[in-house]
Structure formats: structure tokens, C-alpha cells
TORGUTI-479031 format. One record per residue (C-alpha): residue in one letter; x, y, z; residue number from 1. Coordinates in steps of 0.25 Angstrom, whole numbers, plus 5000, padded with zeros to 4 digits. Layout:
@resn: A&X: X&Y: Y&Z: Z&resi: NUM
...
//
This chain:
@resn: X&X: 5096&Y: 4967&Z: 5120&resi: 1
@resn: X&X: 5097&Y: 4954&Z: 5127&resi: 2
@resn: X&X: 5113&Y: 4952&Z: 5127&resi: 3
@resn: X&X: 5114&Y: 4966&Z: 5132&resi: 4
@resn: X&X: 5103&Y: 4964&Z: 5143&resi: 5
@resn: X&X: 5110&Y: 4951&Z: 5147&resi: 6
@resn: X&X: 5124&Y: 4959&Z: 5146&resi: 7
@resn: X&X: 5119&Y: 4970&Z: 5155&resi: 8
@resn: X&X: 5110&Y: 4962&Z: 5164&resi: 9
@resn: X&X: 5120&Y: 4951&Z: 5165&resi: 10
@resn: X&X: 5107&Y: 4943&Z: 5166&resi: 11
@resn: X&X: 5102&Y: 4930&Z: 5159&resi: 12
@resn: X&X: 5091&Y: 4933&Z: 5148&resi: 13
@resn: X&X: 5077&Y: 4927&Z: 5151&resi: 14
@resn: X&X: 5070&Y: 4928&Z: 5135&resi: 15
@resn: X&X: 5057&Y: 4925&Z: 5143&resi: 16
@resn: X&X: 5060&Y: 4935&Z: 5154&resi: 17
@resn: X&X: 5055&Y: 4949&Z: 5156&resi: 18
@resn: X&X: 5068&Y: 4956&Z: 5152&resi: 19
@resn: X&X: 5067&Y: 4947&Z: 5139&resi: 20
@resn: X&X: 5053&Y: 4953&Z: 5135&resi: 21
@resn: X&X: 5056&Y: 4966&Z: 5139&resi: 22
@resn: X&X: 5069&Y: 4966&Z: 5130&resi: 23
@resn: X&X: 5061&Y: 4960&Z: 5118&resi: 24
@resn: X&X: 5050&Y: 4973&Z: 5119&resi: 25
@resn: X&X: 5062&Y: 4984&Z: 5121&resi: 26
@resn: X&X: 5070&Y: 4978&Z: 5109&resi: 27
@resn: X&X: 5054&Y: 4977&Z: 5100&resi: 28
@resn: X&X: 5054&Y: 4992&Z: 5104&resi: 29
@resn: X&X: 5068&Y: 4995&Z: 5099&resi: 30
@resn: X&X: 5067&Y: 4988&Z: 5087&resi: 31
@resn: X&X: 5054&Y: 4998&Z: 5084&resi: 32
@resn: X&X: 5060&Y: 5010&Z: 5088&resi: 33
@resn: X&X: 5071&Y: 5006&Z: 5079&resi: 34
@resn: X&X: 5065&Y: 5003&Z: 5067&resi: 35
@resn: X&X: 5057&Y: 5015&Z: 5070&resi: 36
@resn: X&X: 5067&Y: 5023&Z: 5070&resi: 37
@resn: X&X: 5072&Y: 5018&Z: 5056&resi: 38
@resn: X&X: 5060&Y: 5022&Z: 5050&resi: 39
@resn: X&X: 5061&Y: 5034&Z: 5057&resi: 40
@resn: X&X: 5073&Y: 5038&Z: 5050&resi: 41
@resn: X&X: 5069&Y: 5034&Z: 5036&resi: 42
@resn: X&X: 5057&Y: 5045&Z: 5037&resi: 43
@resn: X&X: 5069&Y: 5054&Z: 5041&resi: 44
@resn: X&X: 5073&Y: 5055&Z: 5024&resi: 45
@resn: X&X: 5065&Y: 5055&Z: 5012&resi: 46
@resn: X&X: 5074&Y: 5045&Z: 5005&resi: 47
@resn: X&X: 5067&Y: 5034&Z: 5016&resi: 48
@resn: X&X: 5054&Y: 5039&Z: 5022&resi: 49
@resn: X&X: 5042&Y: 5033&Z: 5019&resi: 50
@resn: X&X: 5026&Y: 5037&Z: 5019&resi: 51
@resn: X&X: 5022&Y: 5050&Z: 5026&resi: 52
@resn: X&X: 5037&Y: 5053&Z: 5026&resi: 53
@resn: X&X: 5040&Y: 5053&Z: 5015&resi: 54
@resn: X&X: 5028&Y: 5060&Z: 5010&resi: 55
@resn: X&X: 5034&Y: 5071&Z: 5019&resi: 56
@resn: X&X: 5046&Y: 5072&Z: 5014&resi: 57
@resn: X&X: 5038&Y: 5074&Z: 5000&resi: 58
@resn: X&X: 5032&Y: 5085&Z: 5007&resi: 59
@resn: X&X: 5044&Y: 5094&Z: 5009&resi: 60
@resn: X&X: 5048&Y: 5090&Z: 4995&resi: 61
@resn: X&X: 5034&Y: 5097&Z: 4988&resi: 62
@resn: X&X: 5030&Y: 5081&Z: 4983&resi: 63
@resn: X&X: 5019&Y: 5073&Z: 4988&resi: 64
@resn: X&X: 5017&Y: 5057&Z: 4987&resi: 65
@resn: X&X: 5006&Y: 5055&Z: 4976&resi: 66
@resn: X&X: 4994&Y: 5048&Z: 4978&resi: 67
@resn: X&X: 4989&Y: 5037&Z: 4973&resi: 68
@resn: X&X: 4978&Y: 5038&Z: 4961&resi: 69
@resn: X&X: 4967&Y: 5031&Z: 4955&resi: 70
@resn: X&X: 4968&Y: 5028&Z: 4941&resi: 71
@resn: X&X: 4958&Y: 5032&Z: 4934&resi: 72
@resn: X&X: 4949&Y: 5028&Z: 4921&resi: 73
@resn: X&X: 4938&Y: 5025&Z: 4914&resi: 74
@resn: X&X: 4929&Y: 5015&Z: 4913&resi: 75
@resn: X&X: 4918&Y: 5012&Z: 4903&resi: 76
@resn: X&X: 4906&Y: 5005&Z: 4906&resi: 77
@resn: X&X: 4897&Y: 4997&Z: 4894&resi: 78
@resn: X&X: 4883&Y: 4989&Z: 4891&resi: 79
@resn: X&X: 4881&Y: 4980&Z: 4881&resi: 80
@resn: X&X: 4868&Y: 4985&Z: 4875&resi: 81
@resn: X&X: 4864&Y: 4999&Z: 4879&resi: 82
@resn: X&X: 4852&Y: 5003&Z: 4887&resi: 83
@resn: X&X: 4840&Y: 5012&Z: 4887&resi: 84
@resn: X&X: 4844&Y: 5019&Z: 4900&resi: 85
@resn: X&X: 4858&Y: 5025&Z: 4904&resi: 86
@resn: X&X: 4866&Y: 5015&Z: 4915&resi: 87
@resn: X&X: 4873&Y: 5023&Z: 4924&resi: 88
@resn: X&X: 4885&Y: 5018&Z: 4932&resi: 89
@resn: X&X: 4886&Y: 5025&Z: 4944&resi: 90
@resn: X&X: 4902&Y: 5030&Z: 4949&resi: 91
@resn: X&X: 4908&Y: 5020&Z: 4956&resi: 92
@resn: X&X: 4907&Y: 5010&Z: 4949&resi: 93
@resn: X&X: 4917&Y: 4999&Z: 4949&resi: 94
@resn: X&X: 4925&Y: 4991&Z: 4940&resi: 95
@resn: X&X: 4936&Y: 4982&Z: 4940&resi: 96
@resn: X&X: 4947&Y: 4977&Z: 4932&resi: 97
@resn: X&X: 4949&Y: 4963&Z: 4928&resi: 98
@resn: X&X: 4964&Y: 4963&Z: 4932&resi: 99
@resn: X&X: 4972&Y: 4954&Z: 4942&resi: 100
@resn: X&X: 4971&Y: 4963&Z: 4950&resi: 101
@resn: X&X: 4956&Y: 4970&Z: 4949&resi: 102
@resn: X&X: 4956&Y: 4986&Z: 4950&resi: 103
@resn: X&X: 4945&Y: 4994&Z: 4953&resi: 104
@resn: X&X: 4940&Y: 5004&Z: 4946&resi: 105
@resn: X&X: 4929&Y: 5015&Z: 4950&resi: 106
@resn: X&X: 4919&Y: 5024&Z: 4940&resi: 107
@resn: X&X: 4922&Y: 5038&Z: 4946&resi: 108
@resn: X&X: 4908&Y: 5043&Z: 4938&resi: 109
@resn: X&X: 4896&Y: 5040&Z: 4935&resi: 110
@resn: X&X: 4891&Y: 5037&Z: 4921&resi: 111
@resn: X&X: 4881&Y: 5030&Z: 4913&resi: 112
@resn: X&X: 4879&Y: 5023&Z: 4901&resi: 113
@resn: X&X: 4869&Y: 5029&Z: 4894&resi: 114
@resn: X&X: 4855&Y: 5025&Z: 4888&resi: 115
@resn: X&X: 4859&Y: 5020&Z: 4874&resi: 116
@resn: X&X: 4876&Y: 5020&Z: 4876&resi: 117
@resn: X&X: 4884&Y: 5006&Z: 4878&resi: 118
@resn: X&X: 4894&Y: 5012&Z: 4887&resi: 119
@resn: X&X: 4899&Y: 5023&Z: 4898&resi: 120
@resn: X&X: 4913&Y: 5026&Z: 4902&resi: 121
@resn: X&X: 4916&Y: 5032&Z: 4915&resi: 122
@resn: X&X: 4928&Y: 5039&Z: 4922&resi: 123
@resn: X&X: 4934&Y: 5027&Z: 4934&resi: 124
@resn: X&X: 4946&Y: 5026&Z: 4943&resi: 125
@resn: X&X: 4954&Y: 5015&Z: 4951&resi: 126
@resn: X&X: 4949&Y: 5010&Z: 4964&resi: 127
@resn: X&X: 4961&Y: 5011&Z: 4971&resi: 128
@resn: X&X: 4971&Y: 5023&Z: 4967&resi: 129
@resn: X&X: 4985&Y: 5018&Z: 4960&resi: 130
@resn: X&X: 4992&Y: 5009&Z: 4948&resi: 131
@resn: X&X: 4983&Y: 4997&Z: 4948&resi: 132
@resn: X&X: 4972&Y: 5006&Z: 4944&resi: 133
@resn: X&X: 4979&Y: 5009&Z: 4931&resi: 134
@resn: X&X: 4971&Y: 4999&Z: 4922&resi: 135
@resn: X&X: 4972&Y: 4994&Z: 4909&resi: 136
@resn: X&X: 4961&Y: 4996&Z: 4899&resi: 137
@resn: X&X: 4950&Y: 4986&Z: 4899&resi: 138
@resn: X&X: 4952&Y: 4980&Z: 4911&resi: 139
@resn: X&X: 4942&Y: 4986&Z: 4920&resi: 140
@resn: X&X: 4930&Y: 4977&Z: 4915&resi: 141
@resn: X&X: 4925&Y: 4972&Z: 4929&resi: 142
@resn: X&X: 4913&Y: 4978&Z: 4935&resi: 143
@resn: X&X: 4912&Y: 4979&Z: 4950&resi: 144
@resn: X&X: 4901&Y: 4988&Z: 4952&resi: 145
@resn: X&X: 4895&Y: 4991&Z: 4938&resi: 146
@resn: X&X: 4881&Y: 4992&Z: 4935&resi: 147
@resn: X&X: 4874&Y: 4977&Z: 4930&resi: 148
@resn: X&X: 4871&Y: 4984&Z: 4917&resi: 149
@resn: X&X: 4883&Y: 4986&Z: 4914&resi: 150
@resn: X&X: 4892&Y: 4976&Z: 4903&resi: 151
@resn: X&X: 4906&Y: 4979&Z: 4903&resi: 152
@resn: X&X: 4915&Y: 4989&Z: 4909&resi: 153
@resn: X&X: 4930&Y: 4992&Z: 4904&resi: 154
@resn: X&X: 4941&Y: 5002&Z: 4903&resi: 155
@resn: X&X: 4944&Y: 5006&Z: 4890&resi: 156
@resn: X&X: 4954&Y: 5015&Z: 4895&resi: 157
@resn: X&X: 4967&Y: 5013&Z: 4904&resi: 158
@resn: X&X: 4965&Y: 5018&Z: 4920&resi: 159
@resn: X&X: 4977&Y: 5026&Z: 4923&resi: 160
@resn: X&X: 4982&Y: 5037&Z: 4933&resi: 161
@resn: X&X: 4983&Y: 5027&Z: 4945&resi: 162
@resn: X&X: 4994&Y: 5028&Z: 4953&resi: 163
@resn: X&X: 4998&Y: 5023&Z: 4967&resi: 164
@resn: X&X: 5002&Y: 5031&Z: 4979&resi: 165
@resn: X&X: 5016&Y: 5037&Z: 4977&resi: 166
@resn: X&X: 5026&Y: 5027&Z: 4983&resi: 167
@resn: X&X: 5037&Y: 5032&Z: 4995&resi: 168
@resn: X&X: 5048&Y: 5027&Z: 4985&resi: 169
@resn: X&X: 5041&Y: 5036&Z: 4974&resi: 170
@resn: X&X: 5039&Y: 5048&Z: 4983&resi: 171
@resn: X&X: 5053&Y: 5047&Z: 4989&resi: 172
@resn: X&X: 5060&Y: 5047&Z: 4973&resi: 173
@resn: X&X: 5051&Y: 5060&Z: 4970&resi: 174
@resn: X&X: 5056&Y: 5067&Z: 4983&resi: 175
@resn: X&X: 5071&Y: 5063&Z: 4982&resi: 176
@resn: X&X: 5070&Y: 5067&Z: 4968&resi: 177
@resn: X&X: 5066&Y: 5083&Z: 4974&resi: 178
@resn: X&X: 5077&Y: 5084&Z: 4983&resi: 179
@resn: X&X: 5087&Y: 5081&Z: 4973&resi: 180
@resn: X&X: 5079&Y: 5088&Z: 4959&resi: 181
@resn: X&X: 5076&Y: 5101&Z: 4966&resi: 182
@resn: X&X: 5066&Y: 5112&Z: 4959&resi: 183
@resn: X&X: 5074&Y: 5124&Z: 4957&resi: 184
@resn: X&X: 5064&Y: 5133&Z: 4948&resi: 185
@resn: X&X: 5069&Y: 5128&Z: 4934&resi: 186
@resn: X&X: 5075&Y: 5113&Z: 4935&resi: 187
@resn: X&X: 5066&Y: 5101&Z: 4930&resi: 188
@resn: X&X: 5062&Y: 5099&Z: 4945&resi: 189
@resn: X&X: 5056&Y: 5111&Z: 4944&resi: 190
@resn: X&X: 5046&Y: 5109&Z: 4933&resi: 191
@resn: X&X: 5044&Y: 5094&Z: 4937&resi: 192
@resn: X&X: 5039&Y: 5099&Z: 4951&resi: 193
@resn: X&X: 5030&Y: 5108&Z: 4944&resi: 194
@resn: X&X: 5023&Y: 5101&Z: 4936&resi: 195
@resn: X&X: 5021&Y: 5089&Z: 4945&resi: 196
@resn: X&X: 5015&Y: 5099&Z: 4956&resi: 197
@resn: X&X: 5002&Y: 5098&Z: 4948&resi: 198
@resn: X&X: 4993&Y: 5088&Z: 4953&resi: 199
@resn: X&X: 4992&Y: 5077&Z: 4942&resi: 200
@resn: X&X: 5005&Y: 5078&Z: 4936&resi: 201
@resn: X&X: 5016&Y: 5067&Z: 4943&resi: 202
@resn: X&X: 5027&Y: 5069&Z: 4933&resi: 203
@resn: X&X: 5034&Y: 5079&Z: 4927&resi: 204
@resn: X&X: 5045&Y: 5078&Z: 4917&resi: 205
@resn: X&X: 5053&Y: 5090&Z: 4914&resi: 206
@resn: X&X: 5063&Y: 5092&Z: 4899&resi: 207
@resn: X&X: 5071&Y: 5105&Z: 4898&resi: 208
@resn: X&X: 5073&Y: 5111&Z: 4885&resi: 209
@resn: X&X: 5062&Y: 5103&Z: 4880&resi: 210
@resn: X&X: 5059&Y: 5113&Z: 4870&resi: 211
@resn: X&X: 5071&Y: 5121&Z: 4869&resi: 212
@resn: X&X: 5078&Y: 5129&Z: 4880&resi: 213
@resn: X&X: 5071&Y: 5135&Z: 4890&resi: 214
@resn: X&X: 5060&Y: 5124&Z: 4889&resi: 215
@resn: X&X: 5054&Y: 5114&Z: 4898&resi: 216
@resn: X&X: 5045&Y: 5103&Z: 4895&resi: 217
@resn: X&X: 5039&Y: 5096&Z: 4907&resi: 218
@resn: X&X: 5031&Y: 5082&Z: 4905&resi: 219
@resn: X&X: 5021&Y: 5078&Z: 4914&resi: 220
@resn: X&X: 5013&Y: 5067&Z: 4919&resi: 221
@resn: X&X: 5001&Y: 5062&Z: 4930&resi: 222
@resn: X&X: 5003&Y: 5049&Z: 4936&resi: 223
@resn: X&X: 4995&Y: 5042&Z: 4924&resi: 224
@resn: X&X: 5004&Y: 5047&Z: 4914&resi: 225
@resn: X&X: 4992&Y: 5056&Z: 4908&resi: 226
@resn: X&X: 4992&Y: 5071&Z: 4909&resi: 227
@resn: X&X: 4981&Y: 5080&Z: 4905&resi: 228
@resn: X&X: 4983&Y: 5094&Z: 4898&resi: 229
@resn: X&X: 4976&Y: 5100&Z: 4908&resi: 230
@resn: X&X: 4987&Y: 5095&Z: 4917&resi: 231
@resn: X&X: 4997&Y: 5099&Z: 4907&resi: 232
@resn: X&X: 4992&Y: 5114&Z: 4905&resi: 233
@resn: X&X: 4992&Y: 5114&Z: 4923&resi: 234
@resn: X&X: 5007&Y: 5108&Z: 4923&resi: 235
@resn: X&X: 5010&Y: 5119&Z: 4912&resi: 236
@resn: X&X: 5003&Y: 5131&Z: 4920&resi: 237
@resn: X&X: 5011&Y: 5126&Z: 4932&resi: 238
@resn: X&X: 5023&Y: 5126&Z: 4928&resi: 239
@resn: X&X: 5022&Y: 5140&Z: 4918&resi: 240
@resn: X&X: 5021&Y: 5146&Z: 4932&resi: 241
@resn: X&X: 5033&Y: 5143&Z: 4937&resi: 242
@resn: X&X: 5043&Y: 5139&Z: 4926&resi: 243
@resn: X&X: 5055&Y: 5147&Z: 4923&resi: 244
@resn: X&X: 5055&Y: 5160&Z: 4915&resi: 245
@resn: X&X: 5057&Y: 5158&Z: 4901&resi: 246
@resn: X&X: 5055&Y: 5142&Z: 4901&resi: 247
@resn: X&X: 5044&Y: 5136&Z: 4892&resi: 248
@resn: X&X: 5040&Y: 5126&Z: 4899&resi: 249
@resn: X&X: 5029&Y: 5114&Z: 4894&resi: 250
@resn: X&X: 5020&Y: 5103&Z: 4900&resi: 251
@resn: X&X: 5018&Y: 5094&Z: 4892&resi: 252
@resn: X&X: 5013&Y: 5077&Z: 4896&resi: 253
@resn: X&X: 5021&Y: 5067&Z: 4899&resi: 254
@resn: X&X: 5022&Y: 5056&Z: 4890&resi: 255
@resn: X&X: 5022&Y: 5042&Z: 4897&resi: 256
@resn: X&X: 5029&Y: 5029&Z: 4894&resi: 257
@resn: X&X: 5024&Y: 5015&Z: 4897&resi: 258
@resn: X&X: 5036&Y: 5006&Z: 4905&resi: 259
@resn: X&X: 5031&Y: 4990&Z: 4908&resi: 260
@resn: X&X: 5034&Y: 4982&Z: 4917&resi: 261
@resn: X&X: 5037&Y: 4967&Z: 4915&resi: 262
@resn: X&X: 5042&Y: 4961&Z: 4928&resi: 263
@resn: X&X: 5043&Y: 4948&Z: 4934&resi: 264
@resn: X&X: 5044&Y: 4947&Z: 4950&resi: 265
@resn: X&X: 5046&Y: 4938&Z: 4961&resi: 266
@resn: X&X: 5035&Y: 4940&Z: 4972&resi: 267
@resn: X&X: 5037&Y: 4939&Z: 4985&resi: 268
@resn: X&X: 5031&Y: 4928&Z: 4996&resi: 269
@resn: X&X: 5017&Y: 4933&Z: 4999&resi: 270
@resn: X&X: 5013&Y: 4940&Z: 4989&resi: 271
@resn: X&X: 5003&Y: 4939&Z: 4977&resi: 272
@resn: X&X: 5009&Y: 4940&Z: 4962&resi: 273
@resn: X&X: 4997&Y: 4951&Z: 4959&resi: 274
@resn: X&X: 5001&Y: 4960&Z: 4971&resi: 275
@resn: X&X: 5015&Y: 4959&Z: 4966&resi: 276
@resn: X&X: 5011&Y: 4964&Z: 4953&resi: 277
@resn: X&X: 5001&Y: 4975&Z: 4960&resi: 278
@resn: X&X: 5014&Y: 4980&Z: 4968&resi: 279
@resn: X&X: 5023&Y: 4979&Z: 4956&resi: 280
@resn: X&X: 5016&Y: 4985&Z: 4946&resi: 281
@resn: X&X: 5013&Y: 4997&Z: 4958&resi: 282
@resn: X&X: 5029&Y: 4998&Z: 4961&resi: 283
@resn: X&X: 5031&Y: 4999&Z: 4944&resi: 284
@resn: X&X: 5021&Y: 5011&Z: 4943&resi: 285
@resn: X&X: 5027&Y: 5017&Z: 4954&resi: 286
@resn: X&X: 5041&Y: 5018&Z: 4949&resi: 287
@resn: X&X: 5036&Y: 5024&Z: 4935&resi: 288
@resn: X&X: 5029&Y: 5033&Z: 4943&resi: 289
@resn: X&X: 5042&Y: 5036&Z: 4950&resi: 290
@resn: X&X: 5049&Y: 5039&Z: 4937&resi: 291
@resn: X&X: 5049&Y: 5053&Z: 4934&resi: 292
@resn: X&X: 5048&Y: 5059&Z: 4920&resi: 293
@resn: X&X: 5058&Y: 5057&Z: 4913&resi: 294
@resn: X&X: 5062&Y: 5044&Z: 4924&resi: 295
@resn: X&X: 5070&Y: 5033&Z: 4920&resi: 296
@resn: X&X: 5065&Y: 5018&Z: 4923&resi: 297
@resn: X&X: 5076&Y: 5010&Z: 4927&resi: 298
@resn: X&X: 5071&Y: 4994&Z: 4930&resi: 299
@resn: X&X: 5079&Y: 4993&Z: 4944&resi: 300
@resn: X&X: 5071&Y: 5006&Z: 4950&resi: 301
@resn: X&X: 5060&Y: 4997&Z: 4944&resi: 302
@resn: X&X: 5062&Y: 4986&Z: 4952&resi: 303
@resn: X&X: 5065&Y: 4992&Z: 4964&resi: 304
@resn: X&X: 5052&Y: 4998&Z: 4965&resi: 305
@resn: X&X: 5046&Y: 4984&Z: 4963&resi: 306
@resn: X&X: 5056&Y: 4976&Z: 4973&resi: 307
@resn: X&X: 5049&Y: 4987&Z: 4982&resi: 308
@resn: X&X: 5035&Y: 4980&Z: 4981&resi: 309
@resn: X&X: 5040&Y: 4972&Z: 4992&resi: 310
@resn: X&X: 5033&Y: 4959&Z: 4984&resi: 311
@resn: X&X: 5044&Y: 4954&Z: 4975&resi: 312
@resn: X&X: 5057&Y: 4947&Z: 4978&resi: 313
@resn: X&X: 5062&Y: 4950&Z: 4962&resi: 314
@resn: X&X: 5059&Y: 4956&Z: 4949&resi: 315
@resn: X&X: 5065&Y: 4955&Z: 4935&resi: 316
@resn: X&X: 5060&Y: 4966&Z: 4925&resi: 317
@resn: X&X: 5059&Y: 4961&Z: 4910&resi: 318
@resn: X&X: 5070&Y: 4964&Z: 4899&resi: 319
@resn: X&X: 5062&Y: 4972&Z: 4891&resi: 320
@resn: X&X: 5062&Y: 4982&Z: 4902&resi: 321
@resn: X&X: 5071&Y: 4992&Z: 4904&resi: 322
@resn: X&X: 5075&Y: 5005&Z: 4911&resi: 323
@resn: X&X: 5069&Y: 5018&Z: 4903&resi: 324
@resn: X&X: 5071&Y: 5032&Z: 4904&resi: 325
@resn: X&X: 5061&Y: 5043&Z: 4899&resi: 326
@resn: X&X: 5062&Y: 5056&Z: 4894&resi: 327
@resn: X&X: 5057&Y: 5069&Z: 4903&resi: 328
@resn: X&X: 5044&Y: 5068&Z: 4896&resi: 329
@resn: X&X: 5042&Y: 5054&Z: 4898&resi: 330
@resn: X&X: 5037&Y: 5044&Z: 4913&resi: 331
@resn: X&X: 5035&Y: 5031&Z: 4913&resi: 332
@resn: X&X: 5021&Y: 5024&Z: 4913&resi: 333
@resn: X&X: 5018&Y: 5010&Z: 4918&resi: 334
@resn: X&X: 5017&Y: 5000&Z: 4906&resi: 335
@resn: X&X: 5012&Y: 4985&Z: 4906&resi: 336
@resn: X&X: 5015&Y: 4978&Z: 4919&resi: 337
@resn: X&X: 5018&Y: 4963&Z: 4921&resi: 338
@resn: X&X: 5024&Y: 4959&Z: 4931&resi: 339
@resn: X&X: 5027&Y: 4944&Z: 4934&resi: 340
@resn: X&X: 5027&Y: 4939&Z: 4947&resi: 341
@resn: X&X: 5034&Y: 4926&Z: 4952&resi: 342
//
């Protein structure tokens, strides 16, 4: 803008002067209108929008991002030597893991533990809704807000069913993946679109000929991997509704196998090995949550996924890991994590 104001003007150019500041504003302005429009035309496709857009464009395909959820457990309270008089502990109470990095967990009832009994277990869930609320058993053993009488507190069971909001690079896969597999009344699409319209179910896998012709078996799965036959007889309702004539069609759970990860990464200049881990082990669940039924794991997807992070410079996945494809019946579940950071 300055040579060709010079060019034009066949003036000198002052940078202290008016014209000078005047310049420096418009070509600030530009710059923003510019990069404005950039972003502008990324919303433009679902292949490059972002947020809300994006969402929109799920919209028109019949899809919606999912939510994040709470993982959910259940945690068991304890005395040493029992009393003559029942201890209640009130909803609400919280406890905390012993890990690295603590995760609160909530009683969602109340209970007591009564007059003569040593101990009370109780339905709880995850402060914070996602995959760090997934714990491991006996590691909540920290009380926060538990009554004084109280000895010892633990999970004896795992917390699962916590799952992050769904991520944009998700969300976009799942509706790239409509435009090209489209539902035409009797393909695979058809049934996976079926089943997961119930609320619960996040996976469906679908196996022609399972059972012969004119047989269709269809696997499914909620985002803990678990399914209730309560779910399975309304997936199986569902879809008696609308199958084809003369199909037998079965719903049947999914079964789900463990994948670990065993990484080591370089972080990048500011930040902390523990959030590294926390954003990593995130991007790893994401991408098996990506896989479909059925999916195959390949290690450079992987690592694409954890490159996206935005906190490490490099990664080097161990030799015992490889890529890994699954039957219809089968998804992936996240394994043991250890990831070390440099």
C-alpha cells in the first residue's frame, strides 16, 4: 500500500505522518475482512466448517453432535466397627480419586449405613461429564465431603460411560460417511440408521446373511460399550417395524475389545507433561469412538488425531502396537494408557 501510494501520489512517504497512520489502519481492516472471509468460506462445505456449522450441516443429514456424558458408578462407603444407630450420607457427597490428576465423583442418592451393618454402597457419578471420569476400581478412596464417621470409602467396581462432547473431526467423518452410504430401505445403512435412532445406542454394526439368506444381524453399543436387554428388545422393536418383507432380522450386543496405548511424545514449549497426557489420552478415545463397528485401527489415523492436540511436536507408538481390523460384530474399547512425555 505504500509503494503504490508513493507511485500514485509521486510523493515522499512520511511513516510518522498522517497518511502513514491512516494506511496502517485501512491495511489492519483488510487484513480482517480478509481472513474473515477465509473463514467465511470454510463454513461454506461440510468437509471444512467448524462448530455451529457444522452442526447445521449434521442437521440436514438426520445426525446430531453428541453430548458429553458423566461416567457413572458406585461407590461404597464403610466403618470399622458398626454402630447402634443407622449413619446416613446424605446425596451429594463427594469423593475423590487418588490419581495424578484427582477426579471428582458425586453420590447421586442417598443412603445409610444401617444400625448393626459395616457398610452401604451407593449409585455416583463424575463431576465433570467425559473420559477422565472413567476410573479404574479402587481408586476413589479420598473423602471430600464424607461424614466424620465414616472409615473408608472405594470403588469396587470400574466408573464407566463417560464420554466427551463429540469432536468437529468426529461429527464431520459421520456426516461425510451419509452422503456417500446412503439409506435406500434395504442396504446396511439402512439398519445402522435405525438402530442408532434410539437414544442410547451409538454403534451399530450390521452382517448380511448372518444366519443364512434372507437374514440380518445387527450389533450394537452405547458409548460405554455396555447395552441393556431392555435396549436390545427396543432396537429390535424398532427395527421389526420397518425392516424388509421377508427378512429376519436380530439384535443382538456388541461385543467389545480392548486396544492400549503405549506411546511416547515430545511436548511442546509451555506445557505441563500431565495435561499432555489428559489431551492425549482424550484425542485416543476419541478416535476409537470414531471407529465404527466393524472399523479398522490404523496407527497413522492414530497419530494424526494426537498430532491434533496442538501440544506435541512428535510421537513414536510402541512395536507391539499395530493396526487392527474387527468383525461387524465387534468396536473398539480403550485399554491400558501410558503415554510418555519428553
Amino acid at each position: 500500500m505504500k509503494s503504490r501510494y508513493m507511485q500514485e501520489s509521486d510523493a515522499e512517504f512520511d511513516e510518522a505522518g498522517d497518511i502513514a497512520i491512516r494506511l496502517k489502519v485501512l491495511a489492519g481492516e483488510v487484513y480482517n475482512m480478509q481472513t474473515h472471509m477465509e473463514w467465511l468460506r470454510r463454513q461454506l462445505f461440510p468437509s471444512t466448517a467448524t462448530g455451529v456449522f457444522l452442526d447445521r450441516f449434521a442437521q440436514q443429514r438426520g445426525l446430531e453432535r453428541r453430548h458429553a456424558i458423566k461416567a457413572a458408578g458406585q461407590l461404597t462407603f464403610r466403618v470399622n466397627e458398626t454402630k447402634n444407630y443407622s449413619l446416613a450420607i446424605p446425596r451429594g457427597t463427594a469423593v475423590s480419586t487418588d490419581t495424578d490428576s484427582p477426579v471428582r465423583l458425586y453420590t447421586t442418592e442417598e443412603g445409610e449405613i444401617e444400625a448393626g451393618s459395616y457398610s452401604v454402597t451407593i449409585p455416583a457419578e463424575a463431576e465433570i461429564a467425559g473420559y477422565r471420569g472413567n476410573i479404574k476400581i479402587n481408586t476413589a478412596v479420598v473423602p471430600v465431603s464424607v461424614p466424620a464417621e465414616i472409615d473408608s470409602v472405594t470403588n469396587y467396581s470400574t466408573f464407566k460411560g463417560g464420554a466427551n462432547e463429540e469432536s468437529d473431526t468426529t461429527l464431520r467423518a459421520r456426516i461425510l460417511e451419509s452422503y456417500v452410504n446412503q439409506p435406500n430401505g434395504m442396504n446396511a445403512s439402512y439398519y445402522t440408521v435405525l438402530a442408532t435412532s434410539v437414544e442410547g445406542v451409538s454403534k451399530a454394526g450390521v452382517v448380511g446373511k448372518a444366519r443364512g439368506a434372507g437374514t440380518v444381524n445387527i450389533y450394537v453399543a452405547s458409548t460405554d460399550g455396555s447395552i441393556t436387554n431392555d435396549k436390545l428388545r427396543e432396537v429390535q422393536q424398532v427395527v421389526e417395524n420397518e425392516r424388509e418383507l421377508n427378512v429376519d432380522v436380530l439384535v443382538a450386543a456388541g461385543g467389545g475389545i480392548y486396544y492400549d496405548l503405549y506411546v511416547t511424545v515430545t511436548a511442546k514449549a509451555g506445557y505441563e507433561a500431565q495435561e499432555v497426557i489428559a489431551k492425549c489420552t482424550d484425542a485416543f478415545e476419541d478416535y476409537l469412538s470414531s471407529l465404527p463397528m466393524g472399523g479398522k485401527l490404523y496407527l497413522p489415523n492414530l497419530g494424526k488425531y494426537l498430532l491434533d492436540t496442538g501440544c506435541i511436536e512428535t510421537y513414536e507408538f510402541n512395536p507391539i502396537m499395530d493396526d487392527m481390523s474387527l468383525p461387524g460384530s465387534q468396536f473398539f474399547i480403550a485399554g491400558d494408557v501410558e503415554i510418555e512425555v519428553e
